[in-house]
C-alpha positions in Angstrom: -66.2 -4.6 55.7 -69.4 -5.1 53.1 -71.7 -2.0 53.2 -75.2 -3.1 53.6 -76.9 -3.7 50.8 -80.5 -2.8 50.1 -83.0 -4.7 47.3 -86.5 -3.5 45.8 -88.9 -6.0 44.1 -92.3 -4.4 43.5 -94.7 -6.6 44.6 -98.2 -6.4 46.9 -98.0 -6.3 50.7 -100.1 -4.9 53.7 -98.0 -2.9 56.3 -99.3 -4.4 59.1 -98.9 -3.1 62.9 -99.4 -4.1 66.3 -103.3 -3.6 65.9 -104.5 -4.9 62.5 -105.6 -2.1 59.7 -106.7 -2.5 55.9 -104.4 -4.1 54.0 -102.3 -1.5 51.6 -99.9 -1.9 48.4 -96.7 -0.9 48.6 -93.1 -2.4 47.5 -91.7 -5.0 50.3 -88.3 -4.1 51.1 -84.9 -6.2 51.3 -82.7 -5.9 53.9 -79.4 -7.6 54.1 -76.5 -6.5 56.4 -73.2 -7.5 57.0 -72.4 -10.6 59.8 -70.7 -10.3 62.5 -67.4 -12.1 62.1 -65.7 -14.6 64.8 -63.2 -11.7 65.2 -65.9 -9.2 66.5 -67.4 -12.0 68.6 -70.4 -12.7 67.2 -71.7 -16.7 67.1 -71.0 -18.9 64.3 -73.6 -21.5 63.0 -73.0 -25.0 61.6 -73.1 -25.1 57.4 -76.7 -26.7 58.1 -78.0 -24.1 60.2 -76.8 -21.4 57.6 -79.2 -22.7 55.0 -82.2 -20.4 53.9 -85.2 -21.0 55.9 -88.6 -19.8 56.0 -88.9 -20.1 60.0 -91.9 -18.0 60.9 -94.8 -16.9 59.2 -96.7 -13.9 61.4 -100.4 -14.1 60.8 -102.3 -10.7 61.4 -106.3 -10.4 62.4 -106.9 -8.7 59.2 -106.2 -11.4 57.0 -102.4 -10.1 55.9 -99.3 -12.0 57.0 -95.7 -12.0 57.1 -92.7 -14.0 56.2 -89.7 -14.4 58.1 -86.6 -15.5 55.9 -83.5 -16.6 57.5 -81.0 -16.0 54.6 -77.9 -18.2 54.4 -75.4 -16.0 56.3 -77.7 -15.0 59.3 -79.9 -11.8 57.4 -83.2 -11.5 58.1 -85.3 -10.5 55.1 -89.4 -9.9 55.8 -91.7 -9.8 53.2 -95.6 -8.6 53.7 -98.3 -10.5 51.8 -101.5 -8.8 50.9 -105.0 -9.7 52.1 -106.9 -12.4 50.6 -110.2 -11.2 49.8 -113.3 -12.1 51.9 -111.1 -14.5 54.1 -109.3 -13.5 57.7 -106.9 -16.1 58.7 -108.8 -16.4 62.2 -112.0 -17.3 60.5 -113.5 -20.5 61.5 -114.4 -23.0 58.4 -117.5 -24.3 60.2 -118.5 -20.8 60.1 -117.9 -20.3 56.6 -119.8 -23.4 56.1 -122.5 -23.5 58.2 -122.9 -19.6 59.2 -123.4 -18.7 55.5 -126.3 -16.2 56.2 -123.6 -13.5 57.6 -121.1 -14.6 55.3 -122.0 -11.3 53.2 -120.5 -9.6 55.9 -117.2 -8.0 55.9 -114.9 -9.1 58.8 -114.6 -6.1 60.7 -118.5 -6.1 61.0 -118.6 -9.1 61.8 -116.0 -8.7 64.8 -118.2 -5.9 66.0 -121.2 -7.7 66.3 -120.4 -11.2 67.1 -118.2 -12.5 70.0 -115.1 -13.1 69.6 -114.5 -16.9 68.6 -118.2 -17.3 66.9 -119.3 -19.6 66.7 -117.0 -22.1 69.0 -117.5 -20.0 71.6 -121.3 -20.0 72.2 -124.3 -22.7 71.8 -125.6 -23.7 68.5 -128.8 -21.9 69.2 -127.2 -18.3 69.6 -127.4 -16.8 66.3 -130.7 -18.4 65.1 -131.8 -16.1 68.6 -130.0 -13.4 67.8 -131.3 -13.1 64.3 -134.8 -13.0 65.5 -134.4 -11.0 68.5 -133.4 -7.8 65.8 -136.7 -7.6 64.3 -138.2 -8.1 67.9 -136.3 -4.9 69.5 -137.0 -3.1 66.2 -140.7 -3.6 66.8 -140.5 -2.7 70.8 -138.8 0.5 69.7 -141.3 1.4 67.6 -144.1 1.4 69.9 -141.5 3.3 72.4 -141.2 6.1 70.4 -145.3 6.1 70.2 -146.2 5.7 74.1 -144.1 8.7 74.5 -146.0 10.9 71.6 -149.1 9.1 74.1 -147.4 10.5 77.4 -146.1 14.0 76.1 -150.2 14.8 75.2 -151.2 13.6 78.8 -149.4 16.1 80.4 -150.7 18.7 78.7 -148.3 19.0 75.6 -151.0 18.8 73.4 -154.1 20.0 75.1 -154.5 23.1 73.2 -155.6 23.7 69.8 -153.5 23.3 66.7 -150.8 22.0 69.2 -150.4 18.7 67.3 -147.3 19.5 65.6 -145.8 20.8 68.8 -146.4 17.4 70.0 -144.9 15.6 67.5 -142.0 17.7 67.1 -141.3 17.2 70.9 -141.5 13.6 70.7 -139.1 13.5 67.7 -136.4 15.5 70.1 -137.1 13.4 73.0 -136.8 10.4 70.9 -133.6 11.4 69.3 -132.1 12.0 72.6 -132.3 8.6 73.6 -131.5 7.5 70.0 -127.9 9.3 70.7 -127.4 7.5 73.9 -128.1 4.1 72.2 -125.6 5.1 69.9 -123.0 4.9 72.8 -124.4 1.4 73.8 -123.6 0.1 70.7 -120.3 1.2 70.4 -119.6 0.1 73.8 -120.8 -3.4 72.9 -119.4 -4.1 69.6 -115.9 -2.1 70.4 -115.3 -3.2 74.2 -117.2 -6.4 74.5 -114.3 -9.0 74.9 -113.0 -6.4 78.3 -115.7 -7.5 80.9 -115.1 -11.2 81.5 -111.6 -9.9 82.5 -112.4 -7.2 85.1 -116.1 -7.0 86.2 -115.1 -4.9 88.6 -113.2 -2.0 87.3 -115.6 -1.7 84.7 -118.9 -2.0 87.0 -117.3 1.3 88.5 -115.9 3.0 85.3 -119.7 2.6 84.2 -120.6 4.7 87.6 -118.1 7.5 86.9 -119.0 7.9 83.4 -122.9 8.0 84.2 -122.2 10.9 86.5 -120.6 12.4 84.1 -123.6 12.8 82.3 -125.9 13.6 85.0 -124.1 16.9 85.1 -125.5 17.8 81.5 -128.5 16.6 82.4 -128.6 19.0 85.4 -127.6 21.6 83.7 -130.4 22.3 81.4 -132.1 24.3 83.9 -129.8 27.0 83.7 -129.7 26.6 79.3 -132.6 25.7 78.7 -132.3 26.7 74.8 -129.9 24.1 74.5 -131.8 21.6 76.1 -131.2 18.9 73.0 -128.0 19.0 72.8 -127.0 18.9 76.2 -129.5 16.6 77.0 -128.1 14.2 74.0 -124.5 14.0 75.3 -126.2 13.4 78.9 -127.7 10.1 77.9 -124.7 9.5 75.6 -122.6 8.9 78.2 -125.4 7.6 80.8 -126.3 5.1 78.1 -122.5 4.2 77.8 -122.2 3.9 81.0 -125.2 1.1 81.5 -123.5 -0.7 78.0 -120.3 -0.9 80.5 -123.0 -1.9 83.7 -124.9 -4.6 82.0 -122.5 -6.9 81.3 -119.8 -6.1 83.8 -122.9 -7.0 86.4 -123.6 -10.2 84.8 -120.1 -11.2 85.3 -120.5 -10.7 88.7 -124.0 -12.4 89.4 -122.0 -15.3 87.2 -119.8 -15.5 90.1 -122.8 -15.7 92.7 -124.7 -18.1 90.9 -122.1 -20.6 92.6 -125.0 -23.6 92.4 -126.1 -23.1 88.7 -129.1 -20.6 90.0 -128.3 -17.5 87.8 -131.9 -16.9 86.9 -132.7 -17.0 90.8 -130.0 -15.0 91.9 -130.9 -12.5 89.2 -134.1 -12.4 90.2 -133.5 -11.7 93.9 -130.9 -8.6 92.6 -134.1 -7.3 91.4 -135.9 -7.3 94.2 -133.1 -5.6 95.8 -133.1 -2.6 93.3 -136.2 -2.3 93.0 -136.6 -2.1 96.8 -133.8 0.6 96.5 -135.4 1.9 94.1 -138.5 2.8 95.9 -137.5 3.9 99.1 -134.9 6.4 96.7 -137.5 7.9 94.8 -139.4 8.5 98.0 -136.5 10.6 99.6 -136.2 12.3 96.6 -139.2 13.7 96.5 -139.0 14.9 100.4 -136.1 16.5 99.1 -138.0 18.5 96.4 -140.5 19.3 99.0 -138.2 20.7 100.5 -138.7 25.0 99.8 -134.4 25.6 100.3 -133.5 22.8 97.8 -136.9 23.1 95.2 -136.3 26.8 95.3 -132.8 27.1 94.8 -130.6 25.9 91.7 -127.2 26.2 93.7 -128.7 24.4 96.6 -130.3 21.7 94.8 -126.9 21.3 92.9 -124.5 20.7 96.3 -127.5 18.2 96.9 -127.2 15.9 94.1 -122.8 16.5 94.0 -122.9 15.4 97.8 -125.4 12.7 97.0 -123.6 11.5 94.0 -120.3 11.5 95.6 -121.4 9.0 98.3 -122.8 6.9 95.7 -119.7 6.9 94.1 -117.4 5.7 97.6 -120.6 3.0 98.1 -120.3 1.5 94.9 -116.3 1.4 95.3 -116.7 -0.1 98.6 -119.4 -2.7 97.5 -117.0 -3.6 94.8 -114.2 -4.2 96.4 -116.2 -6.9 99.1 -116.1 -9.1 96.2 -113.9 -12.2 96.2 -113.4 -14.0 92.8 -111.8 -17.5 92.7 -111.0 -16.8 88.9 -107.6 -15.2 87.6 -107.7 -12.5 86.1 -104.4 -10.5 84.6 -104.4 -8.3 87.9 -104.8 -11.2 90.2 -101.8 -13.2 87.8 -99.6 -10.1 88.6 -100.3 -10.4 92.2 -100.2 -14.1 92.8 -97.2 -14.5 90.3 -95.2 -11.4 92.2 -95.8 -13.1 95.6 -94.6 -16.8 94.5 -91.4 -15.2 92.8 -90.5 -13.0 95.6 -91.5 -15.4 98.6 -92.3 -19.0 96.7 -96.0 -19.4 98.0 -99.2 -18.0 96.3 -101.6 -15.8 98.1 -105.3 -17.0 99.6 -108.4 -15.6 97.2 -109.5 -13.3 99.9 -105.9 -11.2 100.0 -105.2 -11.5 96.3 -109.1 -9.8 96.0 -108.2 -6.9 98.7 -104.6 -6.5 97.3 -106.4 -5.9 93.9 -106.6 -2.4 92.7 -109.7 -2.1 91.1 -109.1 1.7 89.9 -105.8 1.4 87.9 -105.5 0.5 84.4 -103.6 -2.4 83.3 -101.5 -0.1 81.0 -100.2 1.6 84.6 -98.9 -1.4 86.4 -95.7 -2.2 86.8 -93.8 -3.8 84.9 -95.1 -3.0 81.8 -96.1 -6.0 79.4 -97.4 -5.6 76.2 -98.6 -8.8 74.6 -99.4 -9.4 71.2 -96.1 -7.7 69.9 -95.3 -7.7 66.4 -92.1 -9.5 65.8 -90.4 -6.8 64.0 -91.0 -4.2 66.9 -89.4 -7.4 69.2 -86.2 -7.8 67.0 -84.0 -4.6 66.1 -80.3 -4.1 64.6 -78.7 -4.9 62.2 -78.3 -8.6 63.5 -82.0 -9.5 63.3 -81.6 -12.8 61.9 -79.1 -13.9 64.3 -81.7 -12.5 67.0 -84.3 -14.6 65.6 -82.4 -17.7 65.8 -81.9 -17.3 68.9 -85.2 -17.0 69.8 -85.9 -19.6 68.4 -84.1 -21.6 70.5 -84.5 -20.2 73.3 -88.4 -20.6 72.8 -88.5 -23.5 71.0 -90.6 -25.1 73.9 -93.1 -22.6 75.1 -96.0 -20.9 72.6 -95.0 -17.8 72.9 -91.5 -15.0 72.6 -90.7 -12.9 75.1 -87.6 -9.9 75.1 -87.1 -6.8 76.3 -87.4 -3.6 74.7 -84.0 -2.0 74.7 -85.5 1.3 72.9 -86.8 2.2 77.0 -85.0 3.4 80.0 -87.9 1.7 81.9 -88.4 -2.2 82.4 -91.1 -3.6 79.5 -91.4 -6.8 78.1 -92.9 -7.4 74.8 -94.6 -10.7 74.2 -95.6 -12.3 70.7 -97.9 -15.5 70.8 -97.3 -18.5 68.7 -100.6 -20.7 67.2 -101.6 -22.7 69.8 -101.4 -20.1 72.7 -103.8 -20.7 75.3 -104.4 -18.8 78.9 -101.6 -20.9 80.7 -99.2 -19.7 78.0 -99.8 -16.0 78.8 -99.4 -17.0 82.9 -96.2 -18.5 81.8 -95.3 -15.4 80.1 -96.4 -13.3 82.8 -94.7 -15.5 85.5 -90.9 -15.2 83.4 -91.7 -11.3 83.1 -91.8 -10.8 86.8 -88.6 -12.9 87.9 -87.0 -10.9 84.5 -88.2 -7.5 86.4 -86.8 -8.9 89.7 -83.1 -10.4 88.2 -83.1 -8.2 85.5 -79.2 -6.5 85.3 -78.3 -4.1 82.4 -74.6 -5.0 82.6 -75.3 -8.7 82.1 -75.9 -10.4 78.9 -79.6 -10.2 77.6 -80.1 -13.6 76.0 -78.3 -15.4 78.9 -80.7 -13.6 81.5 -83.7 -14.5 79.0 -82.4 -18.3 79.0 -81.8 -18.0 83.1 -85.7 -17.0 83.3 -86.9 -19.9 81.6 -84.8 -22.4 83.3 -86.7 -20.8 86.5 -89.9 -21.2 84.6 -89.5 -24.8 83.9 -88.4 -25.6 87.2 -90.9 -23.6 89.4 -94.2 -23.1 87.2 -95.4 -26.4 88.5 -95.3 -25.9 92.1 -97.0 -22.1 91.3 -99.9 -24.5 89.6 -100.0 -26.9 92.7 -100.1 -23.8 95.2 -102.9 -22.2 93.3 -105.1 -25.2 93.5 -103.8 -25.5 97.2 -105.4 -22.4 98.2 -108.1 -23.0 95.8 -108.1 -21.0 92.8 -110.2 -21.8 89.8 -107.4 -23.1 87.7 -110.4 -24.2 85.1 -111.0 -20.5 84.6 -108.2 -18.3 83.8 -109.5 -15.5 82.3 -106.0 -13.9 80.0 -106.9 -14.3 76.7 -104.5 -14.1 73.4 -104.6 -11.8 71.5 -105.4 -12.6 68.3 -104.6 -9.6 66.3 -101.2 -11.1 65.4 -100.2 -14.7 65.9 -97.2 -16.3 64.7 -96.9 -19.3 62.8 -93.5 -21.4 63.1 -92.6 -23.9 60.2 -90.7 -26.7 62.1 -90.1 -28.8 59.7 -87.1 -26.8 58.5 
């Protein structure tokens, strides 16, 4: 038999992953191996299907992309292409054209500070408010940091004489502290903004665990007072990343009150609520201070606020969990897709909500599915291009692949996304990954099973449709986005 046989042709590529990185140069690689002969049982294709043919070209967020080269006798050969400069291959051209006052910026900046889709997926008016709500912050700041200077004298800071300098060297510290903790806000915001839509309510509660986290380095200045700074610094770090994870999560859910268009109303009214909260918790706080065994006694006071803060932690959960959303959600997919593959009918908003586990992460629920899969990770062997044809076939009709990884003991899908993916493609992809986790046999053949699962899809993703808007779900709002760090291109005229 042949020995495989290995080319090199320097030229410029950009090893691109699962995430996308800076494009790098390097040498792409050749690979051809030997095919498996009628003998050995492998398929033979038609003298037309044995042509070369570009079939795919993977797109990656960064602007890099790579071919996918069916060579004549079923080898797959891959070749990466480097970046184009100042481009991304996700970049809208009304942007380009229209947006050109951050067209300066480089890509990864402007995915940071931008939502994701800009500018399709906000109003015309957004970044003209955007733009002149910086300066308008900047300024609001400003006098911030001097009303504090104003309130650090008026308590006696800067009473005495040649005490200035104390008082300005205070204010700097205090200022800086909550300069660190913005820091976390804006990391938070640029880094994690496309998460909330999906889960208000794990995060809402995530934001919760993470303030009291910092509470307890606030608290515990008392006892090191000489490293008040620092310790206070890292307590409104991860307070003030805790409210960049509260904000939004919390207008997601007074999105989903606003039922009648009223946001600004029911927004309003929230505040009247907190603030009422607010009062009558600042009063019993200071009882509690007037209180000689708690003002007197570090340890004391301490138990007081963990006891406190732990029963604000099992409220929150509990006024969390009362919520019922008519969206879907990836969490809510996995439960109403389980159900309809297991017993054929969908279940009513208010289970699916309870049933929903708002304290796991998506990464721990079973089975494991990973979308936005390169497709070099999805095909392995030495038969790659006979793979690929396959899937080709196979998913010739649906916007997406789907296979299994064979490198785990444990049951995980990997899914890649075609141009042209939308929310209903990853339900469909979710919905075959579930009966696959159900059916699945190891001693069976893998493509036949992966063919069986989509002649179930195809025949039962309607009536899953029909039974959601039955028991009325908000099919208009399915909140599982693509992921649009890879996305692969298919060239179907060849």
């Amino acid at each position: 038999m042949a020995s495989p046989l290995r080319l090199s042709h320097q030229n410029f590529f950009s090893d691109c992953g699962r995430k996308s990185s800076p494009a790098r140069f390097d040498r792409f690689r050749v690979s051809c191996y030997p095919v498996p002969s009628a003998e050995a049982g492998g398929p033979q294709f038609s003298n037309e299907e044995s042509q070369p043919r570009l079939p795919l070209l993977e797109k990656y967020g960064n602007g890099t992309s790579k071919r996918y080269i069916i060579e004549s006798d079923s080898r797959l050969r891959t070749i990466l292409c480097e970046r184009v400069p100042e481009t991304s291959v996700f970049q809208d051209s009304d942007f380009v054209e229209h947006d050109t006052r951050l067209c300066w910026l480089p890509t990864i900046i402007k995915d940071f500070i931008l939502p994701a889709g800009f500018p399709d997926s906000v109003s015309d008016d957004y970044l003209d408010y955007i733009l002149l709500q910086f300066p308008t912050n900047v300024t609001g700041w400003i006098c911030h940091t001097l009303v504090t200077s104003s309130l650090l004298k008026a308590v006696g800071l800067g009473s005495f004489s040649g005490s200035t300098a104390a008082t300005a060297a205070a204010t700097i510290r205090w200022v800086s502290k909550d300069g660190i903790g913005a820091v976390g806000r804006l990391f938070i915001g640029g880094r994690f903004g496309n998460l909330f839509d999906n889960d208000p309510k794990q995060w809402r509660l995530y934001a919760d665990f993470i303030g009291s986290a910092g509470s307890i380095f606030d608290l515990s200045t008392q006892l090191y007072p000489a490293y008040f700074l620092p310790l206070a610094s890292v307590g409104n770090l991860a307070k003030a990343v805790g409210r960049g994870l509260r904000d939004p999560s919390f207008r997601v859910i007074q999105n989903h009150f606003a039922i009648s268009g009223n946001l600004g109303e029911v927004s309003a009214k929230e505040e009247v609520w907190e603030v009422a909260a607010e009062l009558v918790g600042l009063g019993l706080g200071i009882l509690a201070l007037d209180t000689p065994g708690i003002s007197s006694s570090y340890p004391v006071m301490a138990l007081t606020w963990l006891g406190m803060r732990l029963l604000h932690l099992w409220l929150r959960y509990f006024s969390l969990s009362v919520l019922r959303f008519n969206t879907i959600n990836l969490k809510r997919a996995r439960i109403l897709v389980n159900s309809h593959v297991l017993h054929c009918k969908v279940p009513g908003i208010n289970y699916c909500n309870k049933m929903e586990d708002i304290l796991v992460w998506e990464r721990f629920i079973k089975p494991r599915i990973i979308f936005g899969v390169s497709l070099e990770e999805m095909i392995t062997g030495k038969r790659r291009g006979f793979m690929l044809r396959i899937l080709l076939k196979l998913y010739a009709e649906e916007n997406y692949f789907l296979v299994l990884n064979q490198q785990r003991t444990e049951f995980e899908v990997f899914v890649s996304f075609k141009e042209g993916a939308t929310s209903v493609s990853v339900l469909r992809s979710v919905w075959q990954s579930y009966w696959l986790h159900q059916n699945w046999s190891k001693s069976d053949d893998t493509f036949h099973q992966l063919e069986q699962s989509l002649v179930e899809l195809n025949a039962r993703f309607d009536d899953f449709l029909l039974q959601l808007e039955a028991s009325e779900w908000d099919t208009s709002q399915i909140n599982l986005k693509v992921p649009k760090d890879i996305l692969v291109q298919e060239h179907r005229t060849l």
